[in-house]
VEXMI-870689 format. One record per residue: y, x, z negated of N, C-alpha, C in turn; residue in three letters. Coordinates in pm, whole numbers, plus 50000, padded with zeros to 5 digits. Each point is the difference from the previous one (the first is absolute). Layout:
YXZYXZYXZala
...
end
This chain:
828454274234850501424998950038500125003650148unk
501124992850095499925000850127500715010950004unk
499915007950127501125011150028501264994850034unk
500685002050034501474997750049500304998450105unk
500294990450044500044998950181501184992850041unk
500215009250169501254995350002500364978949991unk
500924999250035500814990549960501104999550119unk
500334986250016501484998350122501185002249897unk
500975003650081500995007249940501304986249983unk
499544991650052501244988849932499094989950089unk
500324987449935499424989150043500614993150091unk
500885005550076500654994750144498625002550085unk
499815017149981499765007150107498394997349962unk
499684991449881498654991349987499894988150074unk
501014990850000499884986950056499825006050166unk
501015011050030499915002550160498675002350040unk
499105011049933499395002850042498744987749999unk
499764995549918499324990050007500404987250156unk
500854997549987500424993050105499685006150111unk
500075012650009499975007850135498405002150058unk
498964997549839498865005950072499724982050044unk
500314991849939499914983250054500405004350155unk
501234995050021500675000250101499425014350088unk
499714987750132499175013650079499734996050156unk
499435003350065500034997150128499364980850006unk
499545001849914499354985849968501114986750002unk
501125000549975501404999649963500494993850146unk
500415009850104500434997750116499345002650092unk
498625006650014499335000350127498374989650002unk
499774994549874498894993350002500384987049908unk
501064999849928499914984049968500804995950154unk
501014997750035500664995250152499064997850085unk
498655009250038499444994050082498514990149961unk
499824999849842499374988549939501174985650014unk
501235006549923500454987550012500174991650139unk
499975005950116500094998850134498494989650062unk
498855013549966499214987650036499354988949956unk
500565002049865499184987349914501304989049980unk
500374994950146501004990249960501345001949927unk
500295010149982501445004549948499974991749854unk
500974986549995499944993949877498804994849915unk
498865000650135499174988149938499225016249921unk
500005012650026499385015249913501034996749865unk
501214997149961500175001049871500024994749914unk
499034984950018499974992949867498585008649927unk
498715004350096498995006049934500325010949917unk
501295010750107500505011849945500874998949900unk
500484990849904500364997249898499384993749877unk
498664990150078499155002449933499405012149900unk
499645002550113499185016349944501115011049921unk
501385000550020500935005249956499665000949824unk
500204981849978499614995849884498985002749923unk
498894998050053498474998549944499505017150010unk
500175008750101499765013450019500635009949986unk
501475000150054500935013549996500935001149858unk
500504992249967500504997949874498815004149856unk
499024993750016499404999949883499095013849975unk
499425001850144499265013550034501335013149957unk
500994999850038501145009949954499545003649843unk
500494990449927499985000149855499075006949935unk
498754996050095498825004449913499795013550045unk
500295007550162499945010950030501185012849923unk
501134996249972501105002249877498985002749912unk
499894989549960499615002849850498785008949997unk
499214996150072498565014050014500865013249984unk
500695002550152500555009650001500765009949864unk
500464993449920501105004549886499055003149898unk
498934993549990498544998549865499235013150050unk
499665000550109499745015150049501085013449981unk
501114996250005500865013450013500305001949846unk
499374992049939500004999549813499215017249976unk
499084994050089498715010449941500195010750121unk
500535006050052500245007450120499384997350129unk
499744991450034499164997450140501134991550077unk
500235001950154500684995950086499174993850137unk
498505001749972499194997350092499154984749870unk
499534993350137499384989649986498554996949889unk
499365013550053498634998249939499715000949814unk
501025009150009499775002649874501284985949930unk
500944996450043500404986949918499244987650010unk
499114996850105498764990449962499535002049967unk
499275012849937499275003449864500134994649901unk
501465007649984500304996849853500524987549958unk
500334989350145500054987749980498684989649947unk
499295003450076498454995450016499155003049859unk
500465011849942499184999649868500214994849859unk
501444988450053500734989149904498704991749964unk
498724997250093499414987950004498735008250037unk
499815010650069498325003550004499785018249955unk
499315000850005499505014149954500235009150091unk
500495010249944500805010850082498665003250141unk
498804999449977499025005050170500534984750063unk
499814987949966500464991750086501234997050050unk
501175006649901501015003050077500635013850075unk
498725007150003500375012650126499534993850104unk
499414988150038499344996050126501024990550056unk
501314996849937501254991650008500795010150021unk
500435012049954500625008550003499665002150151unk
498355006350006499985010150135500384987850122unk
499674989449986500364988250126501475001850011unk
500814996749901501455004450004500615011050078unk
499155009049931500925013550058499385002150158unk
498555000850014499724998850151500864994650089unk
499724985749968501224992150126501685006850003unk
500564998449894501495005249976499845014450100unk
498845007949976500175014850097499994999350125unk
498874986750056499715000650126501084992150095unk
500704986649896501264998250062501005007150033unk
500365010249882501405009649985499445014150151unk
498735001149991500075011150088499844996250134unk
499184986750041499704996650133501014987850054unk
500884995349953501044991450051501015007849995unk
500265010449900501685010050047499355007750124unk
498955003950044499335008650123500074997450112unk
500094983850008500664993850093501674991050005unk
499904997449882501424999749989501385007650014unk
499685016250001501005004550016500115006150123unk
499304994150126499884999850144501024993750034unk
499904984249900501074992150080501245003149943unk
500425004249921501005003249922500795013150108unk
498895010750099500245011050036500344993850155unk
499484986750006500414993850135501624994149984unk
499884997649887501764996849998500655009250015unk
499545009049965500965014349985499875004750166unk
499294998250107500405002850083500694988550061unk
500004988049960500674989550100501505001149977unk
500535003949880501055009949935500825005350102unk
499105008650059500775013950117499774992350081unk
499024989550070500164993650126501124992450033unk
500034987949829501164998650082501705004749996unk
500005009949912501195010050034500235003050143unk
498435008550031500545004050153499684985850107unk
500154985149964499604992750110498694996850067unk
498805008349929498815008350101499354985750065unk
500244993549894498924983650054500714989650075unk
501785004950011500474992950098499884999150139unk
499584985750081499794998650117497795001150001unk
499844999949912497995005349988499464991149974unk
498934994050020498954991349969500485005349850unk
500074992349920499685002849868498945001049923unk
499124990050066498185000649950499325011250035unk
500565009050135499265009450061500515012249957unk
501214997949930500925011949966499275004149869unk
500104990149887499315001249877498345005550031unk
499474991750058497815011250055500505012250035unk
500955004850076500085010750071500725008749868unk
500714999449908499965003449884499005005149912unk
499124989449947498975003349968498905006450046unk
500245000150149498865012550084500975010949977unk
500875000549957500895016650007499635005549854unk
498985008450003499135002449889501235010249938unk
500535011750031501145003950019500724998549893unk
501344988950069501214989449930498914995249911unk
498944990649969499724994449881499455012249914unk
499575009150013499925014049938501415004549905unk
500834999150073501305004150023500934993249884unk
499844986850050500804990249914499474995449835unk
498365003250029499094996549870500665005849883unk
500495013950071499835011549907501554998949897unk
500984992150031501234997749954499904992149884unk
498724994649999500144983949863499185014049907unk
499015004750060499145012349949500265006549895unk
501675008750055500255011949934501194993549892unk
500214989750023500954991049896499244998949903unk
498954991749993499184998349927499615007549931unk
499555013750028499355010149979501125009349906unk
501334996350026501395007749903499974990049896unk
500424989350010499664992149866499254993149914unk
498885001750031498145002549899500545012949914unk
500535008750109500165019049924500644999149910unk
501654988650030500765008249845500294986149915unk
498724991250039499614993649878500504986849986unk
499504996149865500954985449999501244995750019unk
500875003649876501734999350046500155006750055unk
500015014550057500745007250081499894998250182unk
498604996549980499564999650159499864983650036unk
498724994549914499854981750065501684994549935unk
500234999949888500924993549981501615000550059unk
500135014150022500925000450085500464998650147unk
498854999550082499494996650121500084985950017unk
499454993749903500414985749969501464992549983unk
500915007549943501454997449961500675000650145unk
499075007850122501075008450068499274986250110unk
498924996150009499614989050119499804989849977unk
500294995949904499814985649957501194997750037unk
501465000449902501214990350074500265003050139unk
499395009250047500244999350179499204995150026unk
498994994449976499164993350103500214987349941unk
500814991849929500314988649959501775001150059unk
500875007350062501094998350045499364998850153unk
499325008050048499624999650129499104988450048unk
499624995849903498704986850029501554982750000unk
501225004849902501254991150030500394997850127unk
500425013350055500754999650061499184997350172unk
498215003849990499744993550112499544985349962unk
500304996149912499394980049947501454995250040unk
501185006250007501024994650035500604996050164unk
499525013950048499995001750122498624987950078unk
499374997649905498554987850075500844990450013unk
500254993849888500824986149979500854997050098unk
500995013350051500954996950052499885002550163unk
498995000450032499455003850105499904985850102unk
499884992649945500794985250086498814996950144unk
500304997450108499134990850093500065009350124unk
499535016850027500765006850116498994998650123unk
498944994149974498985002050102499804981450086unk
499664990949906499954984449996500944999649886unk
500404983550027500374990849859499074997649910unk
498834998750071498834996849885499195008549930unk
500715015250058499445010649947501125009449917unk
500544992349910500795003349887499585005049849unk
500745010649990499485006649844499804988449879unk
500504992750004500204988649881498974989950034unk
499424997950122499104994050061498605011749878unk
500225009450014498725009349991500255001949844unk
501034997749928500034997949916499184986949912unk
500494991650098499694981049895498205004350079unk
499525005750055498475002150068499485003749839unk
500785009249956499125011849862500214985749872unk
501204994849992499734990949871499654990850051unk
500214985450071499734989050028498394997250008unk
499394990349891498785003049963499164994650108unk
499045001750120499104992050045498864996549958unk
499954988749912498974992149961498495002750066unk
499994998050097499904992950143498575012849985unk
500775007550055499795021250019499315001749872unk
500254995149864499175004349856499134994850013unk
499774987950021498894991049947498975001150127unk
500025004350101499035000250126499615020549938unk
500705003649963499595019849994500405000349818unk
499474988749885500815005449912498805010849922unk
498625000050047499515014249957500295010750007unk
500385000150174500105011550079501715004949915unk
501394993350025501015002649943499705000049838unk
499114998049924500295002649876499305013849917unk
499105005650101499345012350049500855010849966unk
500544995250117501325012350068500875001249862unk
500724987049975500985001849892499615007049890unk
498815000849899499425004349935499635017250009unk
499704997150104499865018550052501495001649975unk
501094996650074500975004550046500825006649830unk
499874987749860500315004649869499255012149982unk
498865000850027499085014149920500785008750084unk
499994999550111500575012550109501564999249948unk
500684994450029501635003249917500305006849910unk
499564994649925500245000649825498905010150002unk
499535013050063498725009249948499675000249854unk
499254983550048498894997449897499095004050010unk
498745005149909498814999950020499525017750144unk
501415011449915499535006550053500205014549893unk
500324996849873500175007349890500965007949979unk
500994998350106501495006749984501054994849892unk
499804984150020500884994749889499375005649852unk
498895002049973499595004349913499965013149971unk
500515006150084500295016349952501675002350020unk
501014990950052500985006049974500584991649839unk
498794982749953500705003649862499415006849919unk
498905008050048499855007549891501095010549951unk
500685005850061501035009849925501244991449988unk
499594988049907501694991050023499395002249812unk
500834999849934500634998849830498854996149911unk
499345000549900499064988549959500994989349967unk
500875000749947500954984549977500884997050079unk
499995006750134500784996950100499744983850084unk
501204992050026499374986050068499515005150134unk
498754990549990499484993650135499284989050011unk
500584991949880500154985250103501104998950112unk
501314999849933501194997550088500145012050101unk
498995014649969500175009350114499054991550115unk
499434998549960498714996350114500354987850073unk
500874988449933500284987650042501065006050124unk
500905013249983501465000450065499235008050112unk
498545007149987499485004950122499664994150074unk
499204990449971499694990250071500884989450048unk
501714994349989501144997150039500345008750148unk
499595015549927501415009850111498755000050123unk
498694998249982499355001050128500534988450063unk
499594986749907499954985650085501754999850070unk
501135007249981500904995150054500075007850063unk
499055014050085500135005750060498834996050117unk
499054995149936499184995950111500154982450087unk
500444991449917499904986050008501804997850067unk
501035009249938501544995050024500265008850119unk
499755017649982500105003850130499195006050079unk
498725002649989499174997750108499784991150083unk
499634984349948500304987350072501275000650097unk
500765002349928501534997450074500035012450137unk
499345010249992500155010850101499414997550138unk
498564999650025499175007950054499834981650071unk
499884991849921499604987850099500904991950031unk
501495001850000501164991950022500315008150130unk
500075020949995500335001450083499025001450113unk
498014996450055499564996650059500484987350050unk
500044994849914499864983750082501414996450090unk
501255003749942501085002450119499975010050094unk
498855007950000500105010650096499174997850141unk
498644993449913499185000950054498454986149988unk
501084987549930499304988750019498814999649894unk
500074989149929498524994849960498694997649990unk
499885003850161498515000850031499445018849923unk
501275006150043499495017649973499585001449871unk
501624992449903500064997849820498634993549977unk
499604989750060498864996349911498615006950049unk
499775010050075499035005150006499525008349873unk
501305004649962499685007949802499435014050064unk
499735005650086499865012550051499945014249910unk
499245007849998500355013749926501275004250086unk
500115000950103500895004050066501734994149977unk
499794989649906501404994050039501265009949968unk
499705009549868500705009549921500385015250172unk
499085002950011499955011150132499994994650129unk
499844984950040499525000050171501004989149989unk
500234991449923500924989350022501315000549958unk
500405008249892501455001849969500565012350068unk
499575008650074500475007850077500924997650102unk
499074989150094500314989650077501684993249986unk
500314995949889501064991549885500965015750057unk
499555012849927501375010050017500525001750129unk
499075000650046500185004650147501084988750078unk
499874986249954500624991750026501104999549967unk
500395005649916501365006449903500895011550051unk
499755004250049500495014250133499865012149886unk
501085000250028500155015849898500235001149863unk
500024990149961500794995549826498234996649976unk
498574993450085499244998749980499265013649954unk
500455011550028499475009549953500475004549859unk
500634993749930500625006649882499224985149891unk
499794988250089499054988749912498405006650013unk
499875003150109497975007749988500325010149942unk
501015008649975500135008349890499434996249853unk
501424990949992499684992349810498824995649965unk
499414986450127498764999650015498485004249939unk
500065012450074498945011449947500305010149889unk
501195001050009500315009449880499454991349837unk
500674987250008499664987849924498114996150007unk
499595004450073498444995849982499545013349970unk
500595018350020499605010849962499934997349798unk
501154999049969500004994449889499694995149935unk
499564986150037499144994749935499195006449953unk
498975004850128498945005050019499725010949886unk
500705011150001500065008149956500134999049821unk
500654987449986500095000949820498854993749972unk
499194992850077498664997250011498875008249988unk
500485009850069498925010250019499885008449898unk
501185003849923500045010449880499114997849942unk
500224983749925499344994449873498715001750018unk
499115000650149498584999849994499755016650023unk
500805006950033500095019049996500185000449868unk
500624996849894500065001949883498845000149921unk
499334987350032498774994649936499335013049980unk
499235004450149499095007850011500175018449905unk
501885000849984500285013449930499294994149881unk
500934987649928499505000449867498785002549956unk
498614997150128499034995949933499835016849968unk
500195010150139500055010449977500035004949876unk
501255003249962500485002049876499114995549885unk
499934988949991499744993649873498085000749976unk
499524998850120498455004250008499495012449990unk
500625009150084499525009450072501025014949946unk
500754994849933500845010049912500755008550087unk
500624996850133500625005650142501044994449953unk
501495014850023501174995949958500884990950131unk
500764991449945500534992550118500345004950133unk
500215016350012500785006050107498695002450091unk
498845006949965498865000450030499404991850061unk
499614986449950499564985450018500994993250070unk
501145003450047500784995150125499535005450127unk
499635013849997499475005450069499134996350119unk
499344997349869498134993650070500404986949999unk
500814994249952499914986650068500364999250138unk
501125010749988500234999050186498965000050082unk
498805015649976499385001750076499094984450052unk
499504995249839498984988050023500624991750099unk
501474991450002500944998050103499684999850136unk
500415016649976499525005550160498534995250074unk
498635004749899499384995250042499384993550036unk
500524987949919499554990350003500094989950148unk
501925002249991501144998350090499555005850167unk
499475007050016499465005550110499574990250121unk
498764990649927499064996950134500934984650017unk
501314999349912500524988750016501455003450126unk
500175012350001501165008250082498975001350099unk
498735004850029499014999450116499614990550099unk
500344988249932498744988650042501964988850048unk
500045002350130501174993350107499334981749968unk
498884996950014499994986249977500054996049888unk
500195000749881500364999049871499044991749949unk
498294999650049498714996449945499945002849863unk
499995017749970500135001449886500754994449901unk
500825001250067501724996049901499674986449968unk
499474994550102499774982249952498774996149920unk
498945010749998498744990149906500305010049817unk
500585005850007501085005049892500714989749894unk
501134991350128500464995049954499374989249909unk
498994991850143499554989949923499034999149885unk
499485018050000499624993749824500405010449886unk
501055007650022500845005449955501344990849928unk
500764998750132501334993549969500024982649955unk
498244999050065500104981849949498894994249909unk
499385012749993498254995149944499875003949838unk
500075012449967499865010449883501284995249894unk
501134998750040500844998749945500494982849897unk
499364994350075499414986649949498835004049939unk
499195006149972498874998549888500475008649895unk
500805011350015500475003849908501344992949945unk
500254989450038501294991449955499044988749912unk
498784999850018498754992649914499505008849901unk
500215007750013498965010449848501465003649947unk
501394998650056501334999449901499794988249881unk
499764988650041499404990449897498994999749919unk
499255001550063498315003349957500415007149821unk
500415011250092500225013649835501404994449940unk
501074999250077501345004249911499884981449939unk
499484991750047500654989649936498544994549904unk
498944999650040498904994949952499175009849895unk
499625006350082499805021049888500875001249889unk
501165001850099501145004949875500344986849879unk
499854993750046500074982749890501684994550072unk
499764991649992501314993550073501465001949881unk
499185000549874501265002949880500535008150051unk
498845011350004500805015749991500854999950144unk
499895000350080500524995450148501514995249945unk
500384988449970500664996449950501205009649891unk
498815001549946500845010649890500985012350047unk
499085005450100500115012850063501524997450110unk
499814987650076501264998650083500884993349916unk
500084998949868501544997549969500365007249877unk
499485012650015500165013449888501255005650100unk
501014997649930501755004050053500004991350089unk
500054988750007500304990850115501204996150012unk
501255000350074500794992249997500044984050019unk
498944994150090500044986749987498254996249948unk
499924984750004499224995549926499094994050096unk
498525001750087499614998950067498874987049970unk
500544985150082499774986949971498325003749953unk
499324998249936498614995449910499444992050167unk
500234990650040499314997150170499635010550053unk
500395013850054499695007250053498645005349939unk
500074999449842498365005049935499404994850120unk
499574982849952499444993450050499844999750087unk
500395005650118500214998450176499385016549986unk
499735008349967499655009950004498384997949972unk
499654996249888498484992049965499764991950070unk
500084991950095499634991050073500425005350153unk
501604992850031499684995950164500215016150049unk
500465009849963499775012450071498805005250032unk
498925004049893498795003250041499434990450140unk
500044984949952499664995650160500564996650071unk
501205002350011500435004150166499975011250039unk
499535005749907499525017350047498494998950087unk
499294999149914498664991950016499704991550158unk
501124991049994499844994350149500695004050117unk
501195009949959500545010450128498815007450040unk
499305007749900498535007349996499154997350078unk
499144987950015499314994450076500464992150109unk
501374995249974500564999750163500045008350065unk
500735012450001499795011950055498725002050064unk
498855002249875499105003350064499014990550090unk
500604989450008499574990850097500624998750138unk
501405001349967500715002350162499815013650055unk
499375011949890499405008550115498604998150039unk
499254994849984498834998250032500344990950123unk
500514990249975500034993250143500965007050136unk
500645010549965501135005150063498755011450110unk
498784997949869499145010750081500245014949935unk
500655004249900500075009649942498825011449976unk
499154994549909499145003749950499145006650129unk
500024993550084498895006450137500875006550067unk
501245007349977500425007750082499315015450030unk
499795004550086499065012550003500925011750058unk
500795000750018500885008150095500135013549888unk
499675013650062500135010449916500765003449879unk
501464996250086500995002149919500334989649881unk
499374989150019499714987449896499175007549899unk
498795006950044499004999049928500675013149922unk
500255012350057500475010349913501324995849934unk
500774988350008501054995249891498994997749918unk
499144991249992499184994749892499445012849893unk
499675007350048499165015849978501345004949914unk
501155004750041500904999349915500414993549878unk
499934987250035500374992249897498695000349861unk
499084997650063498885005049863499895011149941unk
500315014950106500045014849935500834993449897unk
501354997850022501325003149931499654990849840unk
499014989450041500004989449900499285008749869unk
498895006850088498865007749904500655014249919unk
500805005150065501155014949931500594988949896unk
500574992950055501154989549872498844997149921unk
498844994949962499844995949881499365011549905unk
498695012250163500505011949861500915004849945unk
501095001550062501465004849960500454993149847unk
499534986750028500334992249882499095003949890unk
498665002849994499374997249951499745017649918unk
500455006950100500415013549874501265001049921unk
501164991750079501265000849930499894990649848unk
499134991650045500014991449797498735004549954unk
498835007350026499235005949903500665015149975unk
500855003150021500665012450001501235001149854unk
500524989049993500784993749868499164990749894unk
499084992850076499474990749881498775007250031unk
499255007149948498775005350026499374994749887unk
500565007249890499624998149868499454976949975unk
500774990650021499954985850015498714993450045unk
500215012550103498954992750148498445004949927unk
500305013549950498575005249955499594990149866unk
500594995949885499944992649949499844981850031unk
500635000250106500254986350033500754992749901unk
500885000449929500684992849939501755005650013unk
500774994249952501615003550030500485006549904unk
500345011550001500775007449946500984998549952unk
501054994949927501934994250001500365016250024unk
500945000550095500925014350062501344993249940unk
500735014449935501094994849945501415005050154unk
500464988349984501094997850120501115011949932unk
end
């Protein structure tokens, strides 16, 4: 029998939070400048593609893992591909599914929030900048480096997403994530309005031909032209861009349903999460960040797709705005802190539960040390002014890991687990009836377009020259990224011989009564 674990305290403040760990900087500071350089319209026929074939169907099945685990008390990854995996093979061959599971899920949740909540701590100072004006009249490109050399302020500012974080891990599910959630979600969906309104209406102030509605028909109006000469390269991006949105394939969705009802819905929960991101990332992100470049500041800048466009190029836009521009780089960043931040919980959460649930550390404790790990992790990324580190992180952190574990989501929950039970499992309390196509698109075209994002990837870094990069700080990201990989799968690999000991020593399956 499982122990008792908490649970969200009403299913508003379930749908929010779910939405909130979706919705994330990914949202307004990195789809806008995908959609930017991959041709604006001609990026969203792939990115609807993949919508279909990847983010939608991958949801369901990460739901449903998630909820089949929180059956048996586990909120971490490794141990619900276990017990998925031993539907179809013998409990030692499914601890070697388990420990792959839970490894990756750890090394994503701890080494992408390590750098993720840098940028989240960079909003939080662009916040006070532009309250007090600081970047008005400044190179903006030189203003933002000179930022990040202020070891200081990014010290300073880190520490604000930090100690948030660090209060609501402490007082838990409903009291701390879920209510934190209630309190930034409809503001960062009134504030993400009211600057998509202010884009639109932003009209022709620089050229005629450099009009918001101009930069608008740029993001939908499809170029053929632009797909079919780059449609690897744009269908790449789009594909990443669903796993990165929708935090797929990084074991959060799978630990916040674990404390959702056993007969609680999540088909129609999971379908309305995946809605409240897409009309937050596709209706007003689109509408923000590249309507008000391109009247500000022309087409040639918008289609460069820049990391900078969010910090070096919309600054630019307020400043142009006089003094009322400081109360829009307000909303702005406050609106990308947010994001950020309900983003960040869900993968701070991860790491308590495993706490807890492995390692027998009470939640208040295991918030603790997650900070510290945080901190230290967080360090040589607050150290390092050229953001080397921060960048060979990303790319096989935020674009690499997370796609293979969005492949062993299928592997176990749909093929392991039997596609019945799959089935079965997401429409136990379902409010709606989830079309029988999606089976099928789950058994087939998902695994390979997983499969060929996979080896695209790892082909456009090889030619990008990746692999031969030698630069210290490259090489000690790498050194990181394997420590962290090798802790995650022992981690995993004592947390399910620690409950199933007795299975594993036998090798055969035990039935545990739910």
């Amino acid at each position: 029998m499982s122990r008792e674990r908490e649970t969200w305290a009403t299913r508003f403040g379930l749908i929010l939070s779910m939405a909130g760990n979706a919705i994330g900087l990914g949202n307004f500071w990195r789809f806008p400048r995908l959609l930017a350089a991959n041709g604006g319209g001609a990026f969203m026929i792939p990115y609807f593609i993949a919508l279909l074939l990847l983010g939608i169907p991958l949801m369901w099945v990460e739901w449903s893992t998630g909820r089949y685990g929180g059956k048996y008390g586990h909120g971490t990854l490794g141990p619900m591909f276990y017990l998925m995996a031993r539907e179809s093979v013998k409990p030692r061959t499914a601890l070697i599914f388990g420990i792959i599971g839970g490894m990756l899920a750890f090394a994503v949740t701890t080494l992408l929030n390590s750098y993720y909540i840098h940028v989240i701590g960079w909003t939080a100072a662009y916040v006070i900048y532009s309250a007090a004006g600081s970047y008005y009249g400044a190179n903006t490109v030189e203003f933002f480096n000179n930022h990040i050399a202020n070891t200081s302020m990014v010290l300073a500012t880190w520490s604000i997403p930090m100690i948030l974080l660090f209060i609501a891990a402490y007082r838990g599910v409903a009291k701390g994530i879920e209510l934190f959630n209630k309190i930034m979600m409809p503001l960062l969906y009134v504030f993400a309005i009211i600057l998509a309104i202010r884009s639109i209406t932003t009209g022709a102030p620089v050229r005629p031909d450099w009009s918001s509605w101009a930069g608008l028909r740029y993001s939908w109006n499809p170029d053929f032209e632009t797909l079919r000469s780059n449609f690897w390269v744009i269908s790449l991006a789009a594909a990443g861009q669903i796993f990165f949105t929708l935090s797929l394939g990084m074991g959060i969705i799978h630990n916040y349903a674990s404390y959702v009802k056993k007969d609680d819905d999540i088909a129609l929960a999971g379908l309305t999460t995946t809605s409240l991101n897409e009309v937050a990332e596709v209706i007003l992100g689109g509408t923000i960040a590249v309507p008000l470049a391109y009247a500000y500041l022309g087409p040639d800048v918008v289609k460069q797709g820049s990391l900078g466009l969010a910090f070096m190029a919309l600054p630019n836009v307020f400043t142009a705005l006089g003094d009322v521009g400081r109360v829009f780089g307000m909303l702005w960043f406050l609106l990308l802190f947010f994001a950020g931040w309900t983003s960040a919980i869900a993968m701070y959460n991860y790491l308590v539960a495993l706490l807890e649930e492995d390692l027998g550390i009470n939640r208040r404790l295991g918030s603790l040390i997650v900070f510290i790990l945080y901190f230290l992790l967080g360090l040589p990324v607050a150290l390092d002014s050229s953001l080397t580190y921060f960048g060979e992180l990303d790319n096989w952190v935020g674009s690499y890991l997370l796609v293979v574990l969005g492949l062993f989501d299928v592997i176990v929950g749909v093929y392991l687990f039997k596609p019945d039970n799959l089935w079965k499992e997401l429409h136990t309390g379902a409010l709606i009836r989830v079309p029988s196509l999606f089976k099928y698109i789950l058994m087939t075209l998902t695994p390979i377009y997983i499969l060929i994002l996979l080896v695209g990837t790892t082909i456009d870094y090889y030619n990008q020259g990746v692999f031969a990069q030698a630069d210290p700080l490259i090489v000690g990201a790498r050194i990181a990224i394997i420590l962290v990989l090798i802790i995650g799968a022992i981690e995993t690999y004592y947390g399910i011989k620690k409950k199933y000991g007795k299975e594993l020593a036998e090798n055969r399956k035990i039935i545990v009564v739910e």
